[in-house]
C-alpha positions in Angstrom: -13.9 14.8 -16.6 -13.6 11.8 -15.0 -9.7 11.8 -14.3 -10.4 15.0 -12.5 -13.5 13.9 -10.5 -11.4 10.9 -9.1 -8.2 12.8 -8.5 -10.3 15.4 -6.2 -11.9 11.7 -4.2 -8.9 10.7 -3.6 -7.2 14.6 -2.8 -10.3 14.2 -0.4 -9.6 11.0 1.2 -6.1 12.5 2.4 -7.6 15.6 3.3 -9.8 13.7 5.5 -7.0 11.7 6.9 -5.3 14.6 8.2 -7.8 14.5 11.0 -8.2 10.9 11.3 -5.3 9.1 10.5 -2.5 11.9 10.1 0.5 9.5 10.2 -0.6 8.2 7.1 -1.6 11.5 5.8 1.7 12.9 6.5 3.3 10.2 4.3 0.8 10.2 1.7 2.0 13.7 0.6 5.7 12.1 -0.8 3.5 10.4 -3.4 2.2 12.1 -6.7 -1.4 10.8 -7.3 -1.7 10.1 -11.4 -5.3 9.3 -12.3 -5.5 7.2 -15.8 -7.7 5.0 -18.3 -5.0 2.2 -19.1 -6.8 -1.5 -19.4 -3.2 -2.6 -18.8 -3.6 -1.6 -14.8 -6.8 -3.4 -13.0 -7.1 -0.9 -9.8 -3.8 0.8 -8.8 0.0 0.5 -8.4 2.7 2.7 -6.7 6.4 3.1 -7.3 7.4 5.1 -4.9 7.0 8.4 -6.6 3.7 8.1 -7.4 0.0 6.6 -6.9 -1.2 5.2 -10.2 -5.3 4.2 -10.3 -7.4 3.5 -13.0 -9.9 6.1 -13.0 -12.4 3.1 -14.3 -12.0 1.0 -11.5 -12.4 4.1 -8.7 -15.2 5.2 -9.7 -16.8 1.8 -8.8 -15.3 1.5 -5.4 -16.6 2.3 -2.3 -15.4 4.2 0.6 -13.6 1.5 2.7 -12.1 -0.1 -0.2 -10.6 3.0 -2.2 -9.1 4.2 1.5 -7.7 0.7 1.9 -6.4 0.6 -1.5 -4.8 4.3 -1.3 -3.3 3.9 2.4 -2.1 0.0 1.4 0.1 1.6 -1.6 1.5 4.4 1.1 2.6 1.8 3.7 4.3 -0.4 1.5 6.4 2.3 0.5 7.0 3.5 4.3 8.3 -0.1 5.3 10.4 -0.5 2.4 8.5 -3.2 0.8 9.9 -1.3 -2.6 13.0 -3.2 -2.1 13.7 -6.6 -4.3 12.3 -9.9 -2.6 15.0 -11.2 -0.4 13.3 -14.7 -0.7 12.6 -17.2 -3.4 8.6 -17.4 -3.2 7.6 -13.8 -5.1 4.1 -14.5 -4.3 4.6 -15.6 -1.1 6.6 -12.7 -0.3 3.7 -10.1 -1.7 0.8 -12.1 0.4 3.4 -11.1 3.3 3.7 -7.4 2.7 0.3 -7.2 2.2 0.0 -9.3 5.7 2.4 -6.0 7.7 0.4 -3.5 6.1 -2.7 -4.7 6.6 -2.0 -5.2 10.3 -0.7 -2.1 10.4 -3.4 -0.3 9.1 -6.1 -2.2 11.4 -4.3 -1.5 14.2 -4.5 2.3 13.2 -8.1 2.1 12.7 -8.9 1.6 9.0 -11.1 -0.3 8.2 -10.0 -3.4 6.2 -12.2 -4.8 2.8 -13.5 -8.3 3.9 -11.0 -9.6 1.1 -7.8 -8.4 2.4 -5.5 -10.2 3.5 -5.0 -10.7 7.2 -3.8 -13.4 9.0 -4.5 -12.8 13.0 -2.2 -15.1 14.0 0.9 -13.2 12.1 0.0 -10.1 13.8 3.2 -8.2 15.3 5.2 -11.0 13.5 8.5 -9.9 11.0 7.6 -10.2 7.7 10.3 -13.7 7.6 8.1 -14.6 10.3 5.2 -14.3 8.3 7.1 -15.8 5.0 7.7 -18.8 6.9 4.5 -19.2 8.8 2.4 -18.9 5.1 5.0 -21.6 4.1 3.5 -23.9 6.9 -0.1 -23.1 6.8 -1.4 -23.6 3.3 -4.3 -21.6 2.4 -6.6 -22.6 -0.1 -7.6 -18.9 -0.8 -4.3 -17.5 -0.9 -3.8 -17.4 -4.8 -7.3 -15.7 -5.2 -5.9 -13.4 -2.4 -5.2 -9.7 -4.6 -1.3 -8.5 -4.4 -0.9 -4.8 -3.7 2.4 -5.2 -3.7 4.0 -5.6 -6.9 4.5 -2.4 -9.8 4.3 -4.9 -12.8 1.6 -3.9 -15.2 -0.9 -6.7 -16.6 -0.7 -7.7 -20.5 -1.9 -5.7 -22.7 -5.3 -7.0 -24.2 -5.9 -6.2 -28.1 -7.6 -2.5 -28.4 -7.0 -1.8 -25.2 -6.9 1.6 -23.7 -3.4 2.7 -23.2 -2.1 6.0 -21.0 1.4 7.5 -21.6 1.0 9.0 -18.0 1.1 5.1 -16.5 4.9 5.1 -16.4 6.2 3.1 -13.3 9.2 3.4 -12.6 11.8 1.2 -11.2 13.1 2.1 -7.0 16.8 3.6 -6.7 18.8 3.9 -4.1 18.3 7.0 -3.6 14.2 6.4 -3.0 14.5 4.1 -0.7 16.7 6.0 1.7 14.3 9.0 1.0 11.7 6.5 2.2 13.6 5.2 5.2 14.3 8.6 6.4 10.5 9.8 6.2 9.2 6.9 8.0 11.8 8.0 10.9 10.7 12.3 10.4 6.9 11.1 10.6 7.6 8.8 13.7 9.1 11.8 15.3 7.1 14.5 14.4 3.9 12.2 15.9 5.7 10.6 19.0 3.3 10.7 22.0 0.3 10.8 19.4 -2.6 8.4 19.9 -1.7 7.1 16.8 1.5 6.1 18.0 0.4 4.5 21.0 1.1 0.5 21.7 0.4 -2.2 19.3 1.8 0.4 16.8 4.9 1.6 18.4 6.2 -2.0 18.9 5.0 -2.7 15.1 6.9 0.2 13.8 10.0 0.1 16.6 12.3 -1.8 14.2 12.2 0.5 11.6 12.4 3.7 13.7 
C-alpha cells in the first residue's frame, strides 16, 4: 500500500510540474520511478534509468523537500554529473554538483530545503570553478552537507530490510549520450519559454 501511495505523490509531483516547471518535467519522463523499503538506501538515489526512493523516508517529507529531492536527481542526470569524477576530492566534487543543480533549480523557481547546498557566490560558475572555490573557502558545515550525487548504497545494517527492486546500475556510454542529447531536444523544444529566459540560458549555454 504504501509503495503505491508514494509512487502516485511523486507521479503527482511531475504532473504538476508540467505546468510549473515543464523543462524539468519534460526530462523527468526518461527516468523510471521505483518506490522501495531497503534500510540500505536513506532517501533516494538515481542512475540514470531510474529514481530509486525509500518509500519510508517519503512518506515523512514535506512538499518542498520531496520536489527538491526528485528534480535534484533529474538535473544531475541532465548535466552529465553521471560521468566519473574528473578530480581527486570525491566529496568535494559531489558538494559541487549539488552546488550547479541547486542553482539551477533556484533560478527556475523551486524552492530549495534550507539544508541544501548553495553557495551564492558560485552561482553561474563551472563546476571546476566551483571545485576550486570550495578548495579555498573551507566550510565548517560542508561534511554535514547531504550528497545527492553519488548511486552508492549505504551498509547494510543487521536485519535490515532488503528490496530486490533497489538495483542501481552502473552509467554506459550509451546513457550518457542518451542524456546529452535530451538535454539539447528539451532546450529546443522550450527555446523562447519563460523558463528559458536569462540567468538560465547562460547557465545551460555550455551544454546546449
Amino acid at each position: 500500500m504504501l509503495l503505491r501511495t508514494q509512487r502516485g505523490v511523486w507521479e503527482g509531483d511531475r504532473d504538476l510540474w508540467k505546468r510549473e516547471h515543464p523543462l524539468t518535467a519534460d526530462l523527468a519522463t526518461h527516468l523510471m520511478l521505483q518506490p522501495v523499503i531497503d534500510d540500505r538506501l536513506p532517501t533516494a538515489l538515481c542512475d540514470g534509468r531510474h529514481i530509486f526512493f525509500n518509500v519510508r523516508t517519503s512518506a515523512r517529507l514535506d512538499g518542498i523537500r520531496r520536489h527538491h529531492l526528485q528534480a535534484h536527481l533529474v538535473w544531475h542526470c541532465a548535466l552529465g554529473h553521471l560521468r566519473p569524477s574528473p578530480l581527486p576530492d570525491l566529496r568535494r566534487w559531489h558538494l559541487a554538483c549539488d552546488q550547479e543543480v541547486n542553482a539551477l533549480l533556484l533560478l527556475l523557481g523551486f524552492r530549495l530545503p534550507d539544508d541544501a547546498v548553495l553557495f551564492p557566490a558560485c552561482i553561474g560558475r563551472s563546476l571546476e570553478q566551483i571545485y576550486a572555490w570550495l578548495d579555498g573557502h573551507p566550510d565548517p558545515n560542508l561534511e554535514s552537507y547531504p550528497d545527492l550525487a553519488g548511486t552508492a548504497l549505504a551498509d547494510p545494517v543487521p536485519d535490515g530490510s532488503r528490496d530486490p527492486r533497489l538495483d542501481p546500475r552502473a552509467p554506459d556510454p550509451g546513457l550518457l549520450l542518451a542524456w546529452e542529447q535530451r538535454l539539447k531536444h528539451c532546450l529546443r523544444r522550450h527555446a523562447g519559454s519563460p523558463q528559458l529566459a536569462g540567468p538560465v540560458a547562460a547557465l545551460l549555454a555550455s551544454r546546449s
